[in-house]
N, C-alpha and C positions, 0 to 999 in steps of 0.2 A: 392139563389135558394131554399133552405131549407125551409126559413123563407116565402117566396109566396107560398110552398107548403102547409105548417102547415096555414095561413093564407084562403087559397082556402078549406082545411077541416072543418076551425072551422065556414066558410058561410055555407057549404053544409050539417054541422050537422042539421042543423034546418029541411031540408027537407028531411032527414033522412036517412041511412042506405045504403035502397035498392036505391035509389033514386043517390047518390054515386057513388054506385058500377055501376050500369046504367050510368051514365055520362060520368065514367072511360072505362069504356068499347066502347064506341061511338068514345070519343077523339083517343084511340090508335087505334082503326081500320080506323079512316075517311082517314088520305090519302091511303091505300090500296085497300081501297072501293070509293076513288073520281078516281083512276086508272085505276081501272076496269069498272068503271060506265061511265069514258071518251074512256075507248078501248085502251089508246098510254102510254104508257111509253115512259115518255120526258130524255134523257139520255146525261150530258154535257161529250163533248171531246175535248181534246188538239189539238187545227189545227196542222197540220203537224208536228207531233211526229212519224216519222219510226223508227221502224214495225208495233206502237200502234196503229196511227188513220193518213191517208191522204187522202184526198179528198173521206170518205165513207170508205175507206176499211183499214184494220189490225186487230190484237189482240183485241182492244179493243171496236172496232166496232161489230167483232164477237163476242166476249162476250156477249155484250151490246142484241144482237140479240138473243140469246140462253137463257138468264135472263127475255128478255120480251115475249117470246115464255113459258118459264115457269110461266109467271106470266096468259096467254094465251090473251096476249093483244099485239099489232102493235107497234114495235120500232119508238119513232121517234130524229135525232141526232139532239143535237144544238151544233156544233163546236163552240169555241173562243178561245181568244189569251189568254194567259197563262196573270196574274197580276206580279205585283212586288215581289209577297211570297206566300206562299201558304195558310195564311190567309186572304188574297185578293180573292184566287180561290174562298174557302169555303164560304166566304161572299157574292161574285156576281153568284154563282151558285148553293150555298147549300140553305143558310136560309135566304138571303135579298133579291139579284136581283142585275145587274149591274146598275149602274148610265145611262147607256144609254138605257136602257129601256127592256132589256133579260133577261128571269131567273128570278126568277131561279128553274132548270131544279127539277127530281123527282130525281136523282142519278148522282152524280160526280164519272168517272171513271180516275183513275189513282192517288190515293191520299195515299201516303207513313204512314203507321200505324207505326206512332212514337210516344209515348208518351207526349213528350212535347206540339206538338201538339196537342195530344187529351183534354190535361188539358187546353192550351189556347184557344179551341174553344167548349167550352159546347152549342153551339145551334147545333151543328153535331152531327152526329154517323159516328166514322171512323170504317169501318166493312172489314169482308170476304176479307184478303190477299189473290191474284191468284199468286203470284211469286215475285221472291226474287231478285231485281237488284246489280249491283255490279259496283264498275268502273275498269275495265281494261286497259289492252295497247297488244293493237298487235305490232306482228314487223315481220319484212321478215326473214325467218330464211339463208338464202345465207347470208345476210347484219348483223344478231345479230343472232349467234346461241345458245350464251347462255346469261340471263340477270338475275339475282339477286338481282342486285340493279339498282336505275335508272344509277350510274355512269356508268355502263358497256354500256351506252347510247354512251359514247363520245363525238364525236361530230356529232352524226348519228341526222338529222334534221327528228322532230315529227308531225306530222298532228293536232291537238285537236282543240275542237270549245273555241273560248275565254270565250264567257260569259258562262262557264257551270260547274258543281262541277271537271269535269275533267280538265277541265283548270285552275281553281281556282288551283288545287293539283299540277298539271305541273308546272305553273308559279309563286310559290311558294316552289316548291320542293329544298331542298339542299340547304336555303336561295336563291333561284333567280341564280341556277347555271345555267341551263338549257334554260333561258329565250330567249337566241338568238339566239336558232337554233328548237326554235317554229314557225310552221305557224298556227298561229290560226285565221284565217281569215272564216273557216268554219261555218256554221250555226248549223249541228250537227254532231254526231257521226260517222254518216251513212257515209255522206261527205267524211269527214275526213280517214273513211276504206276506200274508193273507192280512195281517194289520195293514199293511200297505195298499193291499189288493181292496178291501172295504174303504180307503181313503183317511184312515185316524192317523196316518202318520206322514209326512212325506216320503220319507227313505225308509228302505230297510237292509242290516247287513248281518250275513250270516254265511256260510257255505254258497260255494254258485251249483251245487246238484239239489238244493235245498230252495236258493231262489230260483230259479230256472222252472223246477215244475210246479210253480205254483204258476207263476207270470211269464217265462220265456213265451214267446209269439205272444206279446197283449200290447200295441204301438203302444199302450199305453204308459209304459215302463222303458224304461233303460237298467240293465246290467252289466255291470264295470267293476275291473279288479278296485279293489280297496285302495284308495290315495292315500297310503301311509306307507314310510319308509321304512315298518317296523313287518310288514307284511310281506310275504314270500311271492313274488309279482307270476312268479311262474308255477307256485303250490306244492305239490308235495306230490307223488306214488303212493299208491295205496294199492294194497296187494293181500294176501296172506299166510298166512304159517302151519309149521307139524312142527314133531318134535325131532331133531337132527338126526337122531338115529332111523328117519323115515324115509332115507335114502331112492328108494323106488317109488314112494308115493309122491313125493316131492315129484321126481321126473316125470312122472302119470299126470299130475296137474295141472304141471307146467306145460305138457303137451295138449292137456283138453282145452288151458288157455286160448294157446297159442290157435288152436282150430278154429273155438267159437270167436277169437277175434279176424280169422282169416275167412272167414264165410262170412262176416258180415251179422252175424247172430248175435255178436256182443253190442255191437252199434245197435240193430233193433231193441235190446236190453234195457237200453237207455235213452232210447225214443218213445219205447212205450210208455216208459214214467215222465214223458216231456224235459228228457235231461240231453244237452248234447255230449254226446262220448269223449272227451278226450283223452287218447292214445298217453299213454305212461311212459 
């Protein structure tokens, strides 16, 4: 990257200077100014991720809508199916396009600002954290009043979706104590509380914006970070991305964030879907 950039200099010395500076300035404004010149902010979301995005509506739909309102141009959503990794997402939705012919979009919403990632995808900009996920476990408090660690589980049977970092943590917790008195048949989180919420299960663990709006404010429950040392006690940033060369749009973003969190409008965001906000 260095070396195309030094190489793109030593062509542009010839035509000089100002000439440079003009060129530079064009590239980092065109997509913010190809945005505004089309009216739509094209915005990719997670199909059926509750509370974020279902059929048009959540957290990050609303976002999504408050970001293109401050850019003063028409949202428009391209839902799709999540890839194999999250360098799939970035690929068919940030800076190449899917193989089937979508995308890719002007803003990928929902994409965890983790370093690692940020170094293995230099065509992105991962930007503007709105909130901080975690993985939890609920439990019935009549059935588990107190839990510490998962053994104080017993043999209380747990709700979680298989294929997901909570399940992964479950079905692996205590070398594979726990494994047999999992139902992980669920698709997400949400599921898997409302198993709990009908009473089939004692506990359930998945995401806490996932448990939270099924059961937060229900005495009935308790929600608590995940009692495994393999769990991220403090969670993770979640944020989203463009493509690097989107240099203006980035910064346009990153300031309608920063608004809708300083008015208090990103917190109502996340009350309306009975999630509590936490700051990034």
């Amino acid at each position: 990257m260095h070396a195309s950039h030094l190489s793109r200099r030593t062509c542009l010395r010839w035509i000089g200077a100002a000439s440079l500076g003009a060129s530079s300035l064009v590239s980092r404004a065109a997509p913010l100014d190809r945005i505004r010149e089309r009216g739509v902010l094209t915005v990719a979301l997670y199909k059926d991720m509750p509370p974020f995005h279902v059929d048009g509506k959540g957290i990050d739909a609303e976002l999504a809508q408050a970001l293109a309102d401050s850019l003063g141009v028409k949202l428009s959503m391209l839902p799709f199916g999540a890839g194999e990794n999250m360098g799939d997402d970035l690929r068919n939705m940030v800076w190449r396009g899917h193989y089937l012919g979508f995308g890719p979009a002007d803003l990928l919403m929902h994409v965890p600002v983790d370093k690692p990632l940020i170094d293995d995808t230099p065509q992105a900009s991962i930007l503007a954290p709105y909130y901080r996920e975690r993985v939890v476990l609920a439990r019935q408090v009549d059935r588990l009043p107190q839990l510490d660690s998962l053994s104080a589980l017993g043999d209380a049977k747990v709700a979680v979706p298989g294929q997901t970092l909570a399940g992964w943590l479950m079905i692996g917790a205590d070398g594979g104590a726990y494994r047999n008195q999992l139902d992980t048949q669920w698709k997400d989180g949400v599921e898997a509380a409302r198993a709990l919420q009908r009473g089939e299960v004692a506990a359930a663990a998945g995401l806490a914006s996932e448990m939270e709006s099924v059961l937060r404010g229900d005495a009935r429950f308790v929600i608590a970070p995940l009692p495994s040392p393999r769990a991220q006690r403090n969670g993770w940033a979640v944020g989203m991305a463009v493509r690097k060369d989107a240099t203006d749009l980035a910064q346009a973003l990153q300031a309608g964030v920063n608004e809708v969190a300083r008015s208090g409008r990103l917190r109502k965001m996340f009350e309306s879907a009975n999630v509590a906000w936490q700051a990034a």
